[in-house]
C-alpha positions in Angstrom: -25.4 -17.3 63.3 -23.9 -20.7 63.0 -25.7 -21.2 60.0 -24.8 -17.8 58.0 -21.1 -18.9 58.6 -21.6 -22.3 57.4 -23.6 -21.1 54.3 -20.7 -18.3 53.6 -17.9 -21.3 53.9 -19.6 -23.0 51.5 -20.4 -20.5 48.7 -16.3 -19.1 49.8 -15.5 -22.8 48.7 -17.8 -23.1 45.4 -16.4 -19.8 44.3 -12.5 -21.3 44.8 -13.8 -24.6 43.3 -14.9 -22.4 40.0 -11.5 -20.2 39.8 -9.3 -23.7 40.3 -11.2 -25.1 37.3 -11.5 -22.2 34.8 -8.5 -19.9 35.6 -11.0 -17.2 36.1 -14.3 -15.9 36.7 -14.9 -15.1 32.8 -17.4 -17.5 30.4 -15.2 -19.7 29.0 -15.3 -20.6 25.2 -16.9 -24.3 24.7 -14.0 -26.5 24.1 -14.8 -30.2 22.8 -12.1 -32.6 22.3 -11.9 -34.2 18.8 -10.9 -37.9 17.6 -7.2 -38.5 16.9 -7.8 -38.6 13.1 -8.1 -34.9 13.5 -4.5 -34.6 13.9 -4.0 -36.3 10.6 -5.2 -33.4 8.8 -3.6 -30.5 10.3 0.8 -30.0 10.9 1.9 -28.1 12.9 4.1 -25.3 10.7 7.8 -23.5 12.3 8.7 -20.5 10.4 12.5 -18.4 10.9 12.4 -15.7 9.3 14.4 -12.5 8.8 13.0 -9.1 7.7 15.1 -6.3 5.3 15.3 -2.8 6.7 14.5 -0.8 4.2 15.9 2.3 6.0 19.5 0.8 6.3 18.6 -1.7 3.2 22.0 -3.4 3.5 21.0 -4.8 7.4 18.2 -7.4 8.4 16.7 -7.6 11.8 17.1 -10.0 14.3 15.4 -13.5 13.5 11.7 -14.0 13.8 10.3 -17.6 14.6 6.5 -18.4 14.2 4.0 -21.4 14.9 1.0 -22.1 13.1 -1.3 -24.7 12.6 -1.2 -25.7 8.8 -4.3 -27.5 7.1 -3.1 -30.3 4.7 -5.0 -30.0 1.4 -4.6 -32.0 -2.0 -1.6 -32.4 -4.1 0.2 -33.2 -0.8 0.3 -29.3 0.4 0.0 -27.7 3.8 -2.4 -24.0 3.8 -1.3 -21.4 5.8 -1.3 -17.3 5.3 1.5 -15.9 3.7 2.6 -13.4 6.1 3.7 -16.8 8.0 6.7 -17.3 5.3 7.3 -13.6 4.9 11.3 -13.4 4.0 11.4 -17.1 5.5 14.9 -18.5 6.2 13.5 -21.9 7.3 9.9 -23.8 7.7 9.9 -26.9 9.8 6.9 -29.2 9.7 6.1 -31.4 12.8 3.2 -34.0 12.9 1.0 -33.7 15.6 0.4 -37.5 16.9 3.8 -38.6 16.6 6.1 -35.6 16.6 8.3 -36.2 13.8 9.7 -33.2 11.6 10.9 -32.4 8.3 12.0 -29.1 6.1 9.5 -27.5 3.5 9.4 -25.0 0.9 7.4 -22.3 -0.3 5.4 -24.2 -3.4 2.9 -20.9 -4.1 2.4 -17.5 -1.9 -0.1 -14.5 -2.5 0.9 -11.6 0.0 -2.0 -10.1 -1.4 -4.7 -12.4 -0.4 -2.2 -13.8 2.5 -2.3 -17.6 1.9 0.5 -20.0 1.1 1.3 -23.6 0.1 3.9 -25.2 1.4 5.5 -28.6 0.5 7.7 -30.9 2.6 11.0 -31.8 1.1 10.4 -35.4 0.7 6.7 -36.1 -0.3 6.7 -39.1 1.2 6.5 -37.5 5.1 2.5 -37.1 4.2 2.0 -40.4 3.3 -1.3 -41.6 5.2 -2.4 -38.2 6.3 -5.9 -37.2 5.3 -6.3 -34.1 2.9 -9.2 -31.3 4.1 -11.8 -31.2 1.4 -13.1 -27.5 0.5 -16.3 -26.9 2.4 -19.2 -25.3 0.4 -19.6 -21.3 0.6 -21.2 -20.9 4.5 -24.6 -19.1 5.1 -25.3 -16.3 7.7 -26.1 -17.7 10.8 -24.2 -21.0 10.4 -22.3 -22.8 13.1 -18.4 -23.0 12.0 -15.6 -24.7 14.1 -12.3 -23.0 15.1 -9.5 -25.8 15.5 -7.0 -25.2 18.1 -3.8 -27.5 19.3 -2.4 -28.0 22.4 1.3 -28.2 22.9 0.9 -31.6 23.5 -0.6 -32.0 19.9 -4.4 -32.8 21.3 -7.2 -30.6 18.9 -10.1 -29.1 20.8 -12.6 -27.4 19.1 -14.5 -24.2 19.5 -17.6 -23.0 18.1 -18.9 -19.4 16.6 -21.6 -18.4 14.7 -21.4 -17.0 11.0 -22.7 -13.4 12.0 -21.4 -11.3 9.2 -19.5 -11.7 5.4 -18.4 -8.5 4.1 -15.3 -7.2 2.7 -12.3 -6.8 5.3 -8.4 -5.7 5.3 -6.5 -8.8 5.0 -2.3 -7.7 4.7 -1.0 -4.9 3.0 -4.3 -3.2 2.5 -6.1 -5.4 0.5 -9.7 -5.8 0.6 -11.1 -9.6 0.2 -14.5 -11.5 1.9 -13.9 -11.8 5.0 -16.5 -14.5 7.7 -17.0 -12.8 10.9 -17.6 -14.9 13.5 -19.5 -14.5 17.1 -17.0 -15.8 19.2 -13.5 -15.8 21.1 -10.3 -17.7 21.1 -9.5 -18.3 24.8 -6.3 -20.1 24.4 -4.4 -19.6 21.2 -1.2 -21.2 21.8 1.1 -19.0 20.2 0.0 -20.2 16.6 -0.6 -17.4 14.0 -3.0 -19.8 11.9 -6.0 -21.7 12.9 -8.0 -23.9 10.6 -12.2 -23.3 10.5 -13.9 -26.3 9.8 -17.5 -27.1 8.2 -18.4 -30.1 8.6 -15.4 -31.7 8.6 -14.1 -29.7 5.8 -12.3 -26.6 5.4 -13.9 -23.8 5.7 -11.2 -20.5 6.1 -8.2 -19.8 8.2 -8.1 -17.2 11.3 -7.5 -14.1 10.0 -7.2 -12.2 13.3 -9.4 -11.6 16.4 -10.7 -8.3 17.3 -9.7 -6.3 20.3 -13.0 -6.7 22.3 -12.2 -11.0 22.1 -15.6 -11.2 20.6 -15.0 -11.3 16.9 -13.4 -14.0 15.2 -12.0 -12.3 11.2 -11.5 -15.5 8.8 -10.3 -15.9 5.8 -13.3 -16.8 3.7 -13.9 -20.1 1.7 -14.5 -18.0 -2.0 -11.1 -16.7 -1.4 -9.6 -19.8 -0.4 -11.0 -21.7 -3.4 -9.9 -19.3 -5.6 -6.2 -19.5 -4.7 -6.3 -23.3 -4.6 -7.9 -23.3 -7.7 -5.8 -21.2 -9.6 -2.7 -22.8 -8.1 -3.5 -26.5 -9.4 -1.7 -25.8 -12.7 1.6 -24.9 -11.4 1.6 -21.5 -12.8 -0.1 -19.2 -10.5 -1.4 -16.2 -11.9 -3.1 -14.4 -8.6 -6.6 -12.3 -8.3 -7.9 -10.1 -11.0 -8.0 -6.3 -10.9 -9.9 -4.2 -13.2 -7.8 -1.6 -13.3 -9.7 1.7 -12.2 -11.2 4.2 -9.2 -14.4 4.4 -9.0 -17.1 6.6 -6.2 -20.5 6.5 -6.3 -23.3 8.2 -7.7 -25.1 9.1 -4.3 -25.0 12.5 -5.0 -27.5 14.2 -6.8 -25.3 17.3 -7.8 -23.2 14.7 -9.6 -25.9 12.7 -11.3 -26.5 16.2 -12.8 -23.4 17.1 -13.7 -23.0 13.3 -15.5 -26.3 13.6 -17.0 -27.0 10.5 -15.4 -31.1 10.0 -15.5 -32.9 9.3 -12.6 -33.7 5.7 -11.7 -30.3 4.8 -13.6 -27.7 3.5 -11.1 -23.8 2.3 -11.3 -20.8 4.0 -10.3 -18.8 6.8 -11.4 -15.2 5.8 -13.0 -12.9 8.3 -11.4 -10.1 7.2 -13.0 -8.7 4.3 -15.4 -5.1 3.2 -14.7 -2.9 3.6 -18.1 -1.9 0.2 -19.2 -4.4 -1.6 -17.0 -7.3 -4.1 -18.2 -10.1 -1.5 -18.3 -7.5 1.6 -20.1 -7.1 -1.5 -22.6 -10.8 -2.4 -22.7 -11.6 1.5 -24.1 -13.2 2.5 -20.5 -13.2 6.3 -20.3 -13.0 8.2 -16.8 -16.3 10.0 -16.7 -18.0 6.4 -17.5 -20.7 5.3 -15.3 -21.2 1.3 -14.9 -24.2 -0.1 -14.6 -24.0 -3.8 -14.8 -20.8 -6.3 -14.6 -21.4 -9.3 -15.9 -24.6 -10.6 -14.9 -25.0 -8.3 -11.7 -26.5 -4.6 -11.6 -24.3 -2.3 -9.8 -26.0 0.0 -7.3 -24.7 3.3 -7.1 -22.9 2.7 -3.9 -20.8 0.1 -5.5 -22.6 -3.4 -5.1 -24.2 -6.0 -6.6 -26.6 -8.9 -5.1 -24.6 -11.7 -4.7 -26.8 -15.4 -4.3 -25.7 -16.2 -1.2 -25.0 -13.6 0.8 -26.3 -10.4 -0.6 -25.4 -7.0 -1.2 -21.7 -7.1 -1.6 -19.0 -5.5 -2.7 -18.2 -5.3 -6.9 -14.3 -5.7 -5.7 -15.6 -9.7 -4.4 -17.5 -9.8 -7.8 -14.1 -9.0 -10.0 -11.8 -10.4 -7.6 -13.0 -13.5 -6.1 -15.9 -14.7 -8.5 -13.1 -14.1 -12.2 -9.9 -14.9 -12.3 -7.0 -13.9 -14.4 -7.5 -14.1 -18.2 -11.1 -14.0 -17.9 -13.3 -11.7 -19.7 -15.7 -9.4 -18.0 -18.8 -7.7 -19.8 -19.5 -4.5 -18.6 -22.2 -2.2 -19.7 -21.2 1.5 -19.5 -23.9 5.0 -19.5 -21.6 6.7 -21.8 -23.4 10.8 -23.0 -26.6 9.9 -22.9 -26.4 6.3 -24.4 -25.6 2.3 -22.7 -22.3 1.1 -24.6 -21.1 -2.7 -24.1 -17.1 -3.4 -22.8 -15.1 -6.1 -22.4 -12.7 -5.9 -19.9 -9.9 -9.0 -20.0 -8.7 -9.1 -16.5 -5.5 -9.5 -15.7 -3.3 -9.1 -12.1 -1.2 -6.4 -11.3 2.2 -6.9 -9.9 3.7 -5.2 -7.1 6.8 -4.1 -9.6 3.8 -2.2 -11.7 3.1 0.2 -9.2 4.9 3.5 -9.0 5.6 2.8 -5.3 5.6 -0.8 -5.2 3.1 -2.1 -1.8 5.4 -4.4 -0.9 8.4 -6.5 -1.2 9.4 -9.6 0.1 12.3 -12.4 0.1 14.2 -10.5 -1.7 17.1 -7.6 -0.3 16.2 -3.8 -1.4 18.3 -2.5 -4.2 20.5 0.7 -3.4 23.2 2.4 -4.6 25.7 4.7 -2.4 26.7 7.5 -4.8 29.7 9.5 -2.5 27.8 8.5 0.9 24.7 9.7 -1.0 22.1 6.5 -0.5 19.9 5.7 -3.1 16.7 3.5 -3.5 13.2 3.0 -5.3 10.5 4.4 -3.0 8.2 1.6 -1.7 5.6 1.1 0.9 8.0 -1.1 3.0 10.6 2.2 3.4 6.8 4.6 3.9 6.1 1.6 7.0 10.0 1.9 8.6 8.2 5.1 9.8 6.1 3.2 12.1 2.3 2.3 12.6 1.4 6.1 11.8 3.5 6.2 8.7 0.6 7.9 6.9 1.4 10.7 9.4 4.9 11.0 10.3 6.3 9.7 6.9 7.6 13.1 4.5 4.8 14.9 3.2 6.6 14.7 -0.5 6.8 11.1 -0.6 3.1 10.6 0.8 2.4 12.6 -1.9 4.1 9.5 -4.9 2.1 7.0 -2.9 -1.3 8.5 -2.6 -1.4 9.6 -5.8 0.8 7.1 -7.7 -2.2 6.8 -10.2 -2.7 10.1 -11.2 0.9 10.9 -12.0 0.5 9.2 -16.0 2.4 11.9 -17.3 5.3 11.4 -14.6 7.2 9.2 -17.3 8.4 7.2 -14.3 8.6 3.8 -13.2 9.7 4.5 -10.0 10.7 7.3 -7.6 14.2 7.4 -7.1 15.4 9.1 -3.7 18.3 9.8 -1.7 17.2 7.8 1.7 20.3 9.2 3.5 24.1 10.5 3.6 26.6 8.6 5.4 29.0 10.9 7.4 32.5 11.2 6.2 35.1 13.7 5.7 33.8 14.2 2.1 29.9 14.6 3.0 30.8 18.1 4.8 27.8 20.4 3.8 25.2 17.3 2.7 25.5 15.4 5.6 22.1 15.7 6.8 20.2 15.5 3.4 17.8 12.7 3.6 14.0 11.8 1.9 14.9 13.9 -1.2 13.6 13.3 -4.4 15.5 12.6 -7.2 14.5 13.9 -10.8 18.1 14.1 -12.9 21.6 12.5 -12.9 23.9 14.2 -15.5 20.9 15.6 -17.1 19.2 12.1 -17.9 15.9 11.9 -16.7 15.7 9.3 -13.8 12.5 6.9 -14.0 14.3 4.1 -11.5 17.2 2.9 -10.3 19.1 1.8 -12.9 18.7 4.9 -14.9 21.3 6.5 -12.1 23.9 4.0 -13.2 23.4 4.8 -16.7 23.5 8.2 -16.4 26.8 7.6 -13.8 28.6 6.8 -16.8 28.7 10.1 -18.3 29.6 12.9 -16.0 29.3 16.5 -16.8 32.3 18.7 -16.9 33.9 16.8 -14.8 31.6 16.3 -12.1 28.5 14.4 -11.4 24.9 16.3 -11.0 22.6 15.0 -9.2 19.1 17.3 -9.8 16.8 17.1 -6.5 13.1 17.8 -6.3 13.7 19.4 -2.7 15.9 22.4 -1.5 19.7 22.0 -2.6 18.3 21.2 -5.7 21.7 20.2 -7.1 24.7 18.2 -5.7 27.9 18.2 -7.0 30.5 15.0 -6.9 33.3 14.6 -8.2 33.9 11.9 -9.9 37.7 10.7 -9.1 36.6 11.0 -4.9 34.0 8.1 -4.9 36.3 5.2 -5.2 37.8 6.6 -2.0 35.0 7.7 0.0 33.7 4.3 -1.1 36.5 2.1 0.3 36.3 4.8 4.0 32.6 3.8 4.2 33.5 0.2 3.5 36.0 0.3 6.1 34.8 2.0 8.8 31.1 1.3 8.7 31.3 -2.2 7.0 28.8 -1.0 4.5 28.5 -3.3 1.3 28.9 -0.8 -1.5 26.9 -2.1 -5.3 28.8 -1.5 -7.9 28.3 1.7 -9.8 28.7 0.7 -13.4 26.0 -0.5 -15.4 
């Protein structure tokens, strides 16, 4: 008896011994401290920053303030993603070994692939700190290293292996290579960015870490090559886009209907984007495309990349061209192969009907009589929370969803009334909000500043503005705005744009 007690006592005291080490019971992530020369290469990066609301586009919100852990690359530059110096107000850098600080700037951003540069305001505050070298491309199955920092500035490292490259969501939607790696991030230490390192070289950035703790998303190195790459001659130009929909050729009811023989494979063009590379290359909707450059394209949409095989043709026009460059396509066209030449080029979030995003920059508005008026974006479609797609108005889904179908639209942007302020002279329209709106004095309205043009010129008297939705029309009268103006002014302390052109 004496010796089950003692034996329970000591297993009772192994089992505290274990919790008092590692915090818990869980496998802990192998951590290996690294030589102080590691901390010459990384900086530890402060970000304040303050969103719009696009709902109430005259407000902010409350200031945001972010750490991450910034690799230091050539041309003296620190790498971190760009949703780090979203609508920044300040960035503070901060050596790791001996804590000194100084301001930077934003020197190059891509939302789209989320990565930034960022400079220090005197160049000098990197002197004697070691640059990361780009690490070659990394094969399945390799072993790549997650830097971490402590708050006392020591890097541990932690190791995963390369299980999976494929395409992933990086921000806003965008598709780009993304490394998955077997592993989890025990301690992160507030910071939004982590370095990966190959070698001793850079590898990718931590993208995010999956909700299971067992998947490591990185931004991969083709991506990150490409940005720096294109960034080294001061005018950055961004990734290419082809310009076109595309589905695939799976079905054999289609491959009928296409005439498309059997053993042929490629992808069916859906639809080509008016004014984009491929519309300008001669690319036809109905087109099916067989090869891209020097890579067949299966009919699920792929092509067999060297290194890491089947993969996506949006890494092959993205990540492997860059703007300017010309891609050879060969196209089944009615029976017979044709040769195109598609000169890619990027397109900007001001070509887009509803524009994907928008940032460091206030929304433009106008308030019309307590009428509020703004260009449709996907930053006004997200105010409606994480199931926008759901809960946002059905009629503006429909302009973002669609937005490249709607050629003949003749618009640049869709122009609605977000809101009405309440006042005495908003009696009967108070409650009008999410309306589309197509005419202003019986000019056609293709953006915002069509409404001030067509402000200029009232009818009869009166201003109409022509709705999509249910009243259809709204009548103002002219010689009552400057007043209702200066109420809302005053009692809601409500910048009001001027109205002339």
């Amino acid at each position: 008896m004496a010796k089950l007690k003692t034996a329970r006592l000591v297993l009772a005291a192994a089992i505290f011994c274990l919790v008092a080490a590692c915090g818990s019971l869980r496998p802990a992530l192998p951590e290996s401290p690294l030589p102080a020369s590691a901390q010459r290469s990384l900086m530890r990066v402060t970000v304040t920053s303050q969103a719009y609301i696009f709902h109430r586009p005259w407000q902010q919100r409350r200031t945001a303030t972010q750490t991450a852990i910034g690799a230091i690359v050539a041309g003296g530059r620190i790498l971190v993603t760009g949703t780090m110096v979203a609508d920044q107000r300040y960035i503070e850098l901060e050596t790791l070994d001996t804590q000194e600080k100084q301001a930077a700037r934003v020197a190059v951003v891509d939302y789209e692939a989320n990565l930034a540069l960022l400079e220090p305001m005197d160049k000098a505050f990197l002197a004697g700190r070691n640059a990361f070298e780009l690490a070659p491309d990394a094969s399945l199955g390799e072993m790549l290293t997650v830097w971490q920092v402590k708050p006392n500035g020591d890097v541990v490292s932690s190791e995963g292996q390369l299980t999976s490259v494929e395409l992933g969501i990086f921000s806003l939607d965008q598709f780009f290579l993304t490394y998955r790696l077997s592993s989890s991030l025990q301690y992160r230490f507030n910071n939004v960015t982590l370095p990966v390192v190959r070698k001793g070289a850079l590898a990718g950035l931590v993208l995010r870490q999956n909700s299971t703790g067992q998947t490591i998303e990185v931004i991969s190195t083709p991506v990150i090559r490409h940005f720096l790459t294109d960034s080294q001659d001061g005018t950055y130009a961004g990734f290419p886009t082809a310009g076109f929909h595309y589905g695939a050729t799976t079905d054999p009811q289609l491959r009928r209907y296409i005439g498309l023989p059997d053993g042929r494979h490629g992808i069916y063009v859906q639809k080509v984007i008016k004014g984009g590379p491929a519309d300008k290359s001669g690319l036809q909707a109905g087109d099916v495309i067989v090869q891209m450059g020097d890579y067949a394209i299966t009919k699920e949409g792929q092509f067999e990349d060297p290194l890491y095989g089947r993969s996506s043709l949006v890494h092959l026009i993205r990540t492997l061209y860059h703007v300017g460059d010309t891609l050879n396509v060969q196209v089944y066209r009615q029976g017979r192969m044709l040769p195109i030449e598609v000169v890619l080029d990027h397109r900007r979030p001001d070509q887009y009907l509803v524009p994907p995003y928008q940032y460091d920059q206030p929304p433009a508005y106008l308030i019309v009589g307590g009428l509020i008026l703004q260009e449709l974006s996907m930053p006004y479609l997200r105010e409606y929370g994480n199931d926008w797609a759901s809960t946002a108005p059905i009629d503006l889904l429909y302009y973002q969803q669609n937005q490249d179908y709607l050629n003949g639209d003749q618009r640049e942007k869709i122009v609605i009334i977000s809101d009405t302020i309440a006042t005495p002279y908003s009696i009967g329209y108070e409650n009008l909000s999410n309306l589309v709106v197509t005419r202003v004095n019986g000019k056609s309205i293709g953006k915002l500043a069509d409404v001030r043009r067509a402000l200029a010129t009232p009818l009869n008297g009166f201003h109409a503005i022509e709705l999509q939705q249910h009243p259809k029309v709204i009548y103002l009268d002219p010689k009552e705005l400057p007043l209702i103006h200066q109420l809302i002014s005053q009692r809601y302390r409500i910048p009001i744009p001027p109205l002339s052109p």
